[in-house]
GUGU-50272 format. One record per residue (C-alpha): residue in one letter; x, y, z. Coordinates in steps of 0.05 Angstrom, whole numbers, padded with zeros to 5 digits, always signed. Layout:
% residues N
AXYZ/...
END
This chain:
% residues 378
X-03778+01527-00408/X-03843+01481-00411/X-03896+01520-00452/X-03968+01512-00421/X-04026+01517-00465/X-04083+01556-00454/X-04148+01566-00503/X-04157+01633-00518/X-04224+01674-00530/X-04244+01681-00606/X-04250+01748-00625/X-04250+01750-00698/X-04274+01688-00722/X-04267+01687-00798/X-04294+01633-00841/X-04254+01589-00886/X-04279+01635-00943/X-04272+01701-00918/X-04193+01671-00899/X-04182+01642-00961/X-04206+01717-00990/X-04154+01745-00944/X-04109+01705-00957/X-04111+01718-01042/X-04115+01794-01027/X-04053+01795-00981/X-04007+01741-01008/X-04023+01723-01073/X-03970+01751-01113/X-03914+01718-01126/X-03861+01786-01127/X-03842+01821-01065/X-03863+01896-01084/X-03906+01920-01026/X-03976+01937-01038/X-03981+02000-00996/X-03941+02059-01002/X-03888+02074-00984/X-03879+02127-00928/X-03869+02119-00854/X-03925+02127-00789/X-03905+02145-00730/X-03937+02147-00660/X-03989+02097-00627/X-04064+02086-00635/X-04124+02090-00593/X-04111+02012-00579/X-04042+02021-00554/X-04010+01991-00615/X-03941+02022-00631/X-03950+02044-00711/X-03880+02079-00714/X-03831+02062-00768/X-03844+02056-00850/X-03909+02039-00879/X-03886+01976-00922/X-03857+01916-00896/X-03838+01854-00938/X-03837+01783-00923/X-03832+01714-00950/X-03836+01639-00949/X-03878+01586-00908/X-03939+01575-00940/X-03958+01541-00881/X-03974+01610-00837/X-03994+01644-00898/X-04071+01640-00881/X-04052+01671-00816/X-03997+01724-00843/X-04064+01739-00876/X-04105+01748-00813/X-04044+01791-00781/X-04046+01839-00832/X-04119+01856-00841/X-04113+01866-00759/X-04041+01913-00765/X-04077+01950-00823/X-04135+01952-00770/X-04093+01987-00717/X-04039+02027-00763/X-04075+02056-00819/X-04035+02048-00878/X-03990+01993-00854/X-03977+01934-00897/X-03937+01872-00902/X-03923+01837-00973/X-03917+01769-00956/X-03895+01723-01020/X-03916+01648-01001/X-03860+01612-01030/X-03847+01565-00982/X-03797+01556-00920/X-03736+01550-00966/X-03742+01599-01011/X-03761+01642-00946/X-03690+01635-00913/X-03656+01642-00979/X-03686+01710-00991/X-03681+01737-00923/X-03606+01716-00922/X-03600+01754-00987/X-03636+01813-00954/X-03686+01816-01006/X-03745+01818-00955/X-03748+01843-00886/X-03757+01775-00854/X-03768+01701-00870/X-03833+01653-00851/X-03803+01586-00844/X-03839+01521-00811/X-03755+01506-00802/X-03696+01531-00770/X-03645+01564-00803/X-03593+01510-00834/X-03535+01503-00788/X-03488+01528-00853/X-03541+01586-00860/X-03528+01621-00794/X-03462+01648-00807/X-03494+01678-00873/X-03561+01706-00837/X-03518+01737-00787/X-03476+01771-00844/X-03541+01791-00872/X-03558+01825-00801/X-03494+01868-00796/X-03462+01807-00750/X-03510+01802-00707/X-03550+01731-00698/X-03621+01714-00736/X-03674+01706-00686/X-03732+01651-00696/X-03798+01681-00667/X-03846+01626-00662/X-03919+01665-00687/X-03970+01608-00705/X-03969+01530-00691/X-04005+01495-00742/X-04029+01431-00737/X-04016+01380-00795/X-04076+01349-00825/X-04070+01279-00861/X-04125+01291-00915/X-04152+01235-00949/X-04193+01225-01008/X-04229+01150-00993/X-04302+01146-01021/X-04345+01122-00965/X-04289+01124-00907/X-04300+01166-00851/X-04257+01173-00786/X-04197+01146-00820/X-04138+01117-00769/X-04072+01121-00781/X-04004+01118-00747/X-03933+01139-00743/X-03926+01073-00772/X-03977+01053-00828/X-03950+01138-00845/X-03882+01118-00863/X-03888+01058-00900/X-03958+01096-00942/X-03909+01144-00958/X-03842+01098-00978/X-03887+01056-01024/X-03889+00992-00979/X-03972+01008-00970/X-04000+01009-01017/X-04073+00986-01012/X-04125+01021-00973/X-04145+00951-00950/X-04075+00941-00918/X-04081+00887-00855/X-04038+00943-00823/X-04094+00996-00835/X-04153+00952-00829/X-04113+00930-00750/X-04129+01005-00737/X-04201+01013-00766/X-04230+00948-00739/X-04305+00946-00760/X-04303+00989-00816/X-04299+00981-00897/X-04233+01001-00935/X-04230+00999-00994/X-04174+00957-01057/X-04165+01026-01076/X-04093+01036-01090/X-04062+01099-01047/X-04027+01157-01080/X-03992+01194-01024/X-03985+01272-01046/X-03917+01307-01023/X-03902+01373-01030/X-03848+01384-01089/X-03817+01450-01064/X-03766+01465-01008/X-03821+01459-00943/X-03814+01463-00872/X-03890+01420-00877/X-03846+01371-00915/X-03784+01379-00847/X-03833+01372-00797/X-03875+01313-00829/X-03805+01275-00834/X-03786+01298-00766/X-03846+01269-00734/X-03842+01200-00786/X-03768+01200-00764/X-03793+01202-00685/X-03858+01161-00682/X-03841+01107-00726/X-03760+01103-00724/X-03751+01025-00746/X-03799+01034-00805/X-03778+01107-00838/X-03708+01108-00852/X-03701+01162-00901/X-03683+01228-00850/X-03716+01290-00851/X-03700+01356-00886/X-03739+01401-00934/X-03743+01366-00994/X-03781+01299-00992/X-03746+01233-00984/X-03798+01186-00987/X-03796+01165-01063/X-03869+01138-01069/X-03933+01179-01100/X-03941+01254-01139/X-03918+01316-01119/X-03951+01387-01111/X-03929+01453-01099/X-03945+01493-01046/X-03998+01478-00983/X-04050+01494-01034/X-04027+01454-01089/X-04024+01387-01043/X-04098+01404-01016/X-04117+01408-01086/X-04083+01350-01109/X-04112+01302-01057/X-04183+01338-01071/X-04177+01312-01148/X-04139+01243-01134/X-04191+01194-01106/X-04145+01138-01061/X-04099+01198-01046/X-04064+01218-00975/X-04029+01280-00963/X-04002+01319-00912/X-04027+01386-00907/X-04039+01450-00854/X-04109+01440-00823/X-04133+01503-00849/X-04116+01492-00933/X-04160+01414-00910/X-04219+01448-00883/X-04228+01506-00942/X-04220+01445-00994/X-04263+01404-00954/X-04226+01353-00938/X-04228+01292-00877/X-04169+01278-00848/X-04144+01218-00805/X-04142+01200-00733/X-04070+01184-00701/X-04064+01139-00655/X-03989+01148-00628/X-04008+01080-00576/X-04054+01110-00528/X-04118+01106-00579/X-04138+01146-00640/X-04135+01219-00630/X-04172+01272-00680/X-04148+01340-00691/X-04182+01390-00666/X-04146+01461-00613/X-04154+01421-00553/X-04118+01358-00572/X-04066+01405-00618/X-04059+01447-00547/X-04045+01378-00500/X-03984+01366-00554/X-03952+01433-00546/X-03955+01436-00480/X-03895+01387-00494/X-03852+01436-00525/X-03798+01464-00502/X-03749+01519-00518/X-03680+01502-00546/X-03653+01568-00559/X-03619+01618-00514/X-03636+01685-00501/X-03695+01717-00550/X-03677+01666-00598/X-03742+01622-00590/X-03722+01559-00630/X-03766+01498-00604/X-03746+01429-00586/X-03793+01381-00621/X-03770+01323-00608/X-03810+01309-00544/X-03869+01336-00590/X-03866+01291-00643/X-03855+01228-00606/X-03915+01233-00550/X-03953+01186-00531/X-04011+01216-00488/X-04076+01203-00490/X-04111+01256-00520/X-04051+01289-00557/X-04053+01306-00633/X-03971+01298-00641/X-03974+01326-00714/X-03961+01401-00706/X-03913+01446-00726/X-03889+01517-00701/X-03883+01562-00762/X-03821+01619-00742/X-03813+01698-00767/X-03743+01691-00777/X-03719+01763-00754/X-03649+01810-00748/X-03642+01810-00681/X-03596+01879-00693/X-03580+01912-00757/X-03640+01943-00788/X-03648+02014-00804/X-03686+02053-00752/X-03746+02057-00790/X-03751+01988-00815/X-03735+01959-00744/X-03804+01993-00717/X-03841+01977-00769/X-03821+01898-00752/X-03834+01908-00675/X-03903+01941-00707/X-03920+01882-00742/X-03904+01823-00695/X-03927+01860-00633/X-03992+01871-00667/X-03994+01794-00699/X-03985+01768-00627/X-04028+01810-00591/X-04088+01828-00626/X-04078+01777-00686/X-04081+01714-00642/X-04166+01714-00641/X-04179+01690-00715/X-04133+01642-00712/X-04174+01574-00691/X-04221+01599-00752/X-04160+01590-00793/X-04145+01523-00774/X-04080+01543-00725/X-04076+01537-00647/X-04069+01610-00621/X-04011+01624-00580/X-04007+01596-00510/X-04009+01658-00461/X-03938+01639-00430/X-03902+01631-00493/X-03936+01695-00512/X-03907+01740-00461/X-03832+01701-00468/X-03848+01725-00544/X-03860+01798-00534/X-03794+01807-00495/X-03760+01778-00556/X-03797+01832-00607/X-03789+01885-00562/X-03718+01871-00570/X-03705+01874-00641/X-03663+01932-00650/X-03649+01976-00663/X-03688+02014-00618/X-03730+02072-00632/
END
C-alpha cells in the first residue's frame, strides 16, 4: 500500500512552551504508576469519542513521540473526563522490554519489535501477535551548534563519516563542496549520540546505512555504532548537549531542536539541499510503504531513507504503539481503543506545532481498522 500525504488543518496549535509544559506534566516521571485514578468510564461523549473501559492506562518508551503522547492525552482527557495515560519516556528499548514483560499496557518504539522478541510479545499477549500502530512520524533534525553558520548542508555522506570520526573539521573540503560561498569555521566537530537503547539512534543508522552505503559501514540497531563524539541520554539530553557544545552535531526529533532553539542542516540526498519543514517531511512519506500483513502496520523504510527527490526531507521516522492485538482484559482493551482512536482522530491537529507531520488521511483510515480491532471486543 503507497501512503499519500495530505496536510491537515491545525486545530490546536500549541507552542513549543506550552508542549514542552505538556509534555513535563504528562511524562515526566520516570515510574509507571498512573496519575489518575483508578476506576473505569463507560459510554461515549458529546464528540463521539468512545470513553468505555478503565480510567488509567500505562505506557512506555520512545522519547521521540513523547511531546506528542503529550498532546494525545491532554485531547483524550478532553473528550473522556478522567482518562489518563502514564507514559514513562525511556526510550524505544526499554519500551519493548517492558511491554514484553507486561509491565505497561503498550510500548512507544521508533523500532520494530526484534525478530527474537516476537515470540516473547506474543507470549505476553496470550499467543496472539504484537501489532505495530504507526501514530506520529517525526522528522529527524541534524542540530548544530556553529557560531555564525546559518543554512548548514549536509549529506548522507559528509553524515557518516562526521559521525565515524573521519570529519572532523567544520572546514572539511567535503562540507565546504556543499556550502559553496559561505564561511565554516576550524572548529573541531563533536557529534552527540544518544547513549540509551533508541529507535532515533535505529532509524539515524538505517538511513546512514541507505544514503551513504560505501562510506558507513557500521549497521544499524539501537545502540550507536559509530564510535566518534559524546553521548546523551534521551531526545532531551542530546538537544541539550548540542545546545552547550559549541562545534557540536546531533541528531535529534524536530520538536526537542526547535524548544532548545536550535538550527538544523539542509540534506541534500543529490537532487539539491532540502530543509525540513511538513511539506518536504510529507513528499518523503509519501514513499512509504506498508510491510506488514493484516492490522499489523509495520513500514518499509527502505524506499524512505534512500530517496532522492527533489524536494524530499528523507530523515523521518515513524514512531509505533506497539499493541496486543488479542489478550487484554475487557476493560483494559477499551480503554486502548479509547486512547488511540482519540490520538488519531482528534489528536492529529497540534501535531505540526510539535514538530511531527500529522497523519496522512489514507494511512489514517487503514489505522483505525487496525484499533478497532484490538480485542477483545467490548
Amino acid at each position: 500500500m503507497k501512503v499519500g500525504f495530505v496536510k491537515l488543518n491545525i486545530g490546536l496549535a500549541l507552542s513549543a512552551t506550552a508542549v514542552a509544559a505538556l509534555t513535563l506534566s504528562a511524562c515526566g516521571s520516570d515510574n509507571n504508576t498512573p496519575s489518575a485514578g483508578s476506576g473505569s468510564a463507560t459510554g461515549s461523549t458529546a464528540s463521539g469519542a468512545d470513553c468505555g473501559g478503565k480510567n488509567s492506562v500505562t505506557a512506555e518508551g520512545s522519547t521521540a513521540q513523547q511531546n506528542a503522547v503529550a498532546l494525545f492525552n491532554q485531547v483524550w482527557g478532553q473528550a473522556c473526563p478522567g482518562k489518563n495515560l502514564s507514559y514513562n519516556p525511556t526510550g524505544s528499548g526499554a519500551g519493548r522490554e517492558q511491554f514484553i514483560a507486561a509491565n505497561v499496557d503498550f510500548a512507544g518504539s521508533d523500532s520494530a519489535l526484534k525478530d527474537d522478541q516476537i515470540a516473547a510479545a506474543a507470549a505476553r499477549c496470550g499467543g496472539n501477535p504484537a501489532w505495530h500502530l504507526p501514530l506520529v512520524f517525526g522528522p529527524i533534525a541534524m542540530a548544530y551548534n556553529i557560531e555564525g553558520v546559518d543554512g548548514l548542508v549536509l549529506n548522507g555522506d559528509t553524515l557518516a563519516k562526521i559521525f565515524q570520526g573521519q570529519i572532523t573539521k567544520w572546514n572539511d573540503p567535503a562540507i565546504a563542496a556543499l556550502n559553496e560561498g559561505a564561511t565554516l569555521p576550524d572548529t573541531a566537530i563533536t557529534p552527540i549520540f544518544r547513549s540509551d537503547s533508541s529507535g532515533t539512534t535505529d532509524n539515524f543508522q538505517k538511513y546512514l546505512t541507505a544514503a551513504a552505503p560505501e562510506s558507513w559501514t557500521k549497521g544499524a540497531g539501537s545502540e550507536f555504532q559509530g564510535g566518534a563524539g559524546e553521548g546523551a541520554q534521551k531526545s532531551a539530553g542530546v538537544a541539550q548537549a548540542v545546545q552547550a557544545t559549541p562545534g557540536a552535531i546531533g541528531y535529534v526529533e524536530k520538536g526537542f531542536a526547535d524548544q532548545a532553539g536550535l538550527p538544523y542542516a539542509q540534506i541534500d540526498a543529490g537532487a539539491g539541499a532540502v530543509e525540513l519543514t511538513d511539506e518536504s517531511a510529507g513528499k518523503a512519506i509519501d514513499a512509504v510503504e506498508i510491510s506488514g500483513e493484516g492490522n499489523d502496520l509495520v513500514l518499509d523504510l527502505d524506499s524512505l531513507y534512500g530517496i532522492k527527490e527533489a524536494g524530499a526531507y528523507p530523515l523521518v521516522l515513524a514512531t509505533y504503539n506497539i499493541v496486543c492485538s488479542d489478550g487484554y482484559d475487557a476493560e483494559t482493551a477499551a480503554a486502548v481503543r479509547s486512547f488511540l482512536t482519540v490520538a488519531a482522530e482528534d489528536g492529529q491537529g497540534g501535531l505540526s506545532a510539535a514538530g511531527y507531520v500529522p497523519l496522512p488521511d489514507q494511512f489514517k483510515q487503514r489505522l483505525l481498522t487496525s484499533i478497532e480491532a484490538i480485542g477483545p471486543a467490548a
